[in-house]
C-alpha positions in Angstrom: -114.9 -24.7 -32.4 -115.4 -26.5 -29.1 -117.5 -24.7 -26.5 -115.7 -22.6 -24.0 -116.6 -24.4 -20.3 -118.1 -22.3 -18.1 -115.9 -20.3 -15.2 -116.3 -21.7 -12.0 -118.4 -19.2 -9.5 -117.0 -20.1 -6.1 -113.4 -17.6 -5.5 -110.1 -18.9 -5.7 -107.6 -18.7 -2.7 -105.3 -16.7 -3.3 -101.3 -17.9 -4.3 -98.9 -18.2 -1.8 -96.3 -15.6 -2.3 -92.4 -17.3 -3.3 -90.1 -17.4 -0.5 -87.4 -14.7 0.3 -83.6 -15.8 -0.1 -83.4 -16.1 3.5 -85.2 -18.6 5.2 -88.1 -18.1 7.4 -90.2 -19.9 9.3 -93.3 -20.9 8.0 -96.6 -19.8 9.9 -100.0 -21.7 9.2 -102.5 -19.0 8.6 -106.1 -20.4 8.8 -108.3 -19.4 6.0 -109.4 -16.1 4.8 -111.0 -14.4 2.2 -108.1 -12.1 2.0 -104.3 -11.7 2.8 -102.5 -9.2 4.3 -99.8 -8.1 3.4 -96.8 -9.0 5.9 -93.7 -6.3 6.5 -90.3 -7.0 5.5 -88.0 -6.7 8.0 -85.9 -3.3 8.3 -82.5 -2.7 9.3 -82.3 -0.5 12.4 -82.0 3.0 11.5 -78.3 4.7 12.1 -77.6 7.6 13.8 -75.4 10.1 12.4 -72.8 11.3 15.2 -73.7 15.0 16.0 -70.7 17.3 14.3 -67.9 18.5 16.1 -67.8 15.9 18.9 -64.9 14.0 20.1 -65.2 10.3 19.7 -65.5 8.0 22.2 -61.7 7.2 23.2 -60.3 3.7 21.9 -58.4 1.1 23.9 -54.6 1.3 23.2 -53.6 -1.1 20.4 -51.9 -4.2 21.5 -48.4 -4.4 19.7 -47.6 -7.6 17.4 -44.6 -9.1 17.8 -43.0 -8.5 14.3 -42.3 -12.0 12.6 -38.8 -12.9 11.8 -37.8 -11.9 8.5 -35.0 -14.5 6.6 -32.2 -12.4 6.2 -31.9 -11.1 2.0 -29.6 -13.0 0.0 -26.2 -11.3 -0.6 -26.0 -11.5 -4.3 -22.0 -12.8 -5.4 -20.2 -9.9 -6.1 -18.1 -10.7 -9.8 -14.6 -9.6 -9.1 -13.6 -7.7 -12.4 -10.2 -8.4 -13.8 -7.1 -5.7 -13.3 -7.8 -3.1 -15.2 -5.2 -0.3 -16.0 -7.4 2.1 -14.6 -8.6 2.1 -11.0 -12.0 3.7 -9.4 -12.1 6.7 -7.4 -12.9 5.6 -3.8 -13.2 8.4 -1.1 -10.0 9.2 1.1 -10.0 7.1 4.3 -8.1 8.1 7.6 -5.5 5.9 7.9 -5.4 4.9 11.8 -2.5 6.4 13.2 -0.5 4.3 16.3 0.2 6.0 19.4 4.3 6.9 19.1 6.2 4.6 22.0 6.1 5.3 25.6 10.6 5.6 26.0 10.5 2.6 29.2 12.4 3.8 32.1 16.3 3.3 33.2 16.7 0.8 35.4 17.2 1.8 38.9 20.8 1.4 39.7 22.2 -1.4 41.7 22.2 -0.7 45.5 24.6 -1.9 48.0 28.1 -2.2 48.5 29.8 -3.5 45.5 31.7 -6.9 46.1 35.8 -6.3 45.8 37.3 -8.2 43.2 34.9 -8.8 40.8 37.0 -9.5 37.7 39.5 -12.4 38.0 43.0 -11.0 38.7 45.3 -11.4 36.4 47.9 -13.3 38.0 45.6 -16.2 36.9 45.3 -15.5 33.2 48.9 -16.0 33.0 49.1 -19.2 34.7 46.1 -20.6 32.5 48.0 -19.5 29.4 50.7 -21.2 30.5 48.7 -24.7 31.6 47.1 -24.4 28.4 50.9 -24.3 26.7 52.1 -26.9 28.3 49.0 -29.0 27.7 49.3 -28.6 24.0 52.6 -29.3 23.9 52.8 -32.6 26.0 49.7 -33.6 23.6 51.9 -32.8 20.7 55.2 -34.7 22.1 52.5 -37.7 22.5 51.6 -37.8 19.2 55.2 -37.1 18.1 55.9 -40.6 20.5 53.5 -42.7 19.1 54.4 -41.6 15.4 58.1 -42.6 16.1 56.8 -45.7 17.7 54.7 -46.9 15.1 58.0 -46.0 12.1 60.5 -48.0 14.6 57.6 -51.0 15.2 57.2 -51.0 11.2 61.2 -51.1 10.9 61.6 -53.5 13.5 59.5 -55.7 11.4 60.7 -54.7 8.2 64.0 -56.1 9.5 62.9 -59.1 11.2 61.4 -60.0 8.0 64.5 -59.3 5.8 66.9 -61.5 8.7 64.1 -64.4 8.0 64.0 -64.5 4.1 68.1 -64.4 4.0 68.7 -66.8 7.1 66.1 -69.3 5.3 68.0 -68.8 1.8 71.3 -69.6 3.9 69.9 -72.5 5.6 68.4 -74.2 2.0 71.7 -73.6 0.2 73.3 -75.0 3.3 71.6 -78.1 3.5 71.8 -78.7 -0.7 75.5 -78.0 -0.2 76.1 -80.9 2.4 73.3 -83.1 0.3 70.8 -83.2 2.6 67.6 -83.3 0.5 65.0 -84.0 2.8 66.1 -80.9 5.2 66.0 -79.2 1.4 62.6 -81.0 0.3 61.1 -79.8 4.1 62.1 -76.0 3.3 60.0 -76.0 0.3 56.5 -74.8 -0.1 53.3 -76.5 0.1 53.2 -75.9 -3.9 56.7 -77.5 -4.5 56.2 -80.8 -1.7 53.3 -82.0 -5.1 56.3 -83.4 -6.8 58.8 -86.1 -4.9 62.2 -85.2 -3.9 63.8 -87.0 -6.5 62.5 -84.5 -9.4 65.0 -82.2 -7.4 67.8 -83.7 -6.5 69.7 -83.8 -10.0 69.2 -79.9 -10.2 70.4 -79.2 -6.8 73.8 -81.6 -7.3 74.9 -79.9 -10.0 74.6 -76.6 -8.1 78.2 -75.6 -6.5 77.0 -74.8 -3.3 80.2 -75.2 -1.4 81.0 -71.7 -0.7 77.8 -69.8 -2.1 77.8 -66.5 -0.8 74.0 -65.4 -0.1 73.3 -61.6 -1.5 71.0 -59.1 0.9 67.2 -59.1 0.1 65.6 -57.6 -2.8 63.5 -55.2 -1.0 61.3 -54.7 -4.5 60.6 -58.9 -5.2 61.5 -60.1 -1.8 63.6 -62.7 -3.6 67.3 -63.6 -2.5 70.4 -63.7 -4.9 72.9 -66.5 -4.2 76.0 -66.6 -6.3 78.3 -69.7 -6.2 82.1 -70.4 -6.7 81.8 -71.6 -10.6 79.9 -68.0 -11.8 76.8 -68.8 -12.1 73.7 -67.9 -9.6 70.3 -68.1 -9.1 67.7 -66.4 -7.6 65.4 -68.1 -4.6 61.9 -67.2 -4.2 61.0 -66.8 -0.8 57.6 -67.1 0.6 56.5 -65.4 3.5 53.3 -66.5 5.5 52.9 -64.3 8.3 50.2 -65.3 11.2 48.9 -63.9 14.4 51.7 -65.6 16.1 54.7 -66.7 13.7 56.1 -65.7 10.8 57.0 -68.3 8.2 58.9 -68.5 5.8 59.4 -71.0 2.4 61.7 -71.7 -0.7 58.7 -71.3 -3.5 60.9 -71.8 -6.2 64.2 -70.5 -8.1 65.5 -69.7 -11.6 69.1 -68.7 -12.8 70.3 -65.2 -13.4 73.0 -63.3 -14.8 75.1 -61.3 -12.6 
């Protein structure tokens, strides 16, 4: 075993002791042979308030203005479906309407009341009697022009029978005497295609001499002329009426039976 080295004879300084949490400042001690010991610092010491005393009167508290709250969500109300049965809800007072205040009369008229206020009647029967006559010259006028319009349309009607039997007279006529251009200028637009002398033949061996010329059909319009030997014929008469004249044609002819 080694040899233990001797212990050295001069004394140690003492260790520092280890710091507190809290920081202090550190004080340079000069060198001694001993320490002492330093205090820790104390709290100050509290005194208990002596029993039955009143404390010491507080300042009034200031009041906080209380922060706006957001309004609570309204949760959605599920309607239930119609059931056959119905909750009990409490009575409510139905609100009853105050019954009508009855408005009063009018006050009556004032002043002297005007004399004949209602027409006299003198004038009703003169108005009835206007209105009479009124209808009845308006019915006569209608009556007028009705009876003027039936003799215009028989005026014409006439007019238009004398012209389809004078122009059958006059085409007979002039085929009678053996004038066949008057004859060939009487016929219509139609018949004037062919030349005169496609004609003449037929109308020489009519007797014309002495044809007697029958009234107007009033359902063909055509005009009957029967001669000496028997026979007859029948003209077809064309009638072109204008704003001015009325015209009339042979537009052809056949042979009937009487």
């Amino acid at each position: 075993m080694e040899p233990t080295p001797p212990l050295p004879t001069s004394v140690a300084e003492p260790a520092p002791e280890p710091e507190s949490p809290q920081s202090r400042e550190t004080v340079e001690a000069e060198p001694h042979t001993s320490v002492d010991a330093v205090a820790e610092p104390a709290a100050p010491a509290q005194i208990a308030p002596a029993p039955f005393t009143s404390a010491p009167p507080q300042a009034a508290p200031i009041p906080m203005e209380p922060e706006p709250s957001a309004p609570d969500p309204v949760a959605p109300v599920a309607l239930a479906a119609e059931t056959d049965q119905t909750l009990a809800l409490p009575p409510t007072t139905k609100e009853v309407e105050p019954p009508p205040v009855p408005s009063a009369p009018p006050p009556p008229p004032t002043g002297v009341p005007v004399p004949f206020a209602a027409p006299p009647t003198g004038h009703s029967r003169y108005f009835g009697l206007k209105l009479g006559l009124g209808i009845g010259g308006g019915a006569l006028a209608v009556i007028g022009v009705v009876v003027a319009v039936v003799v215009a349309l028989i005026v014409f009607t006439n007019s238009i029978t004398d012209k389809v039997e004078g122009t059958a007279e006059e085409f007979i006529g002039a085929v009678a005497e053996d004038d066949w251009d008057t004859a060939y200028a009487m016929l219509c637009e139609d018949y004037r295609q062919r030349p005169v002398e496609e004609y003449t033949d037929e109308w020489d061996a009519w007797d014309a001499e002495g044809a007697e010329i029958q009234p107007m059909n009033a359902t063909t319009g055509n005009v009957t002329v029967e001669f000496d030997d028997g026979s007859a014929i029948e003209l077809v008469i064309a009638v072109e009426q204008t704003a001015e004249t009325l015209d009339t044609s042979v537009c052809g002819w056949r042979s009937v039976t009487v």
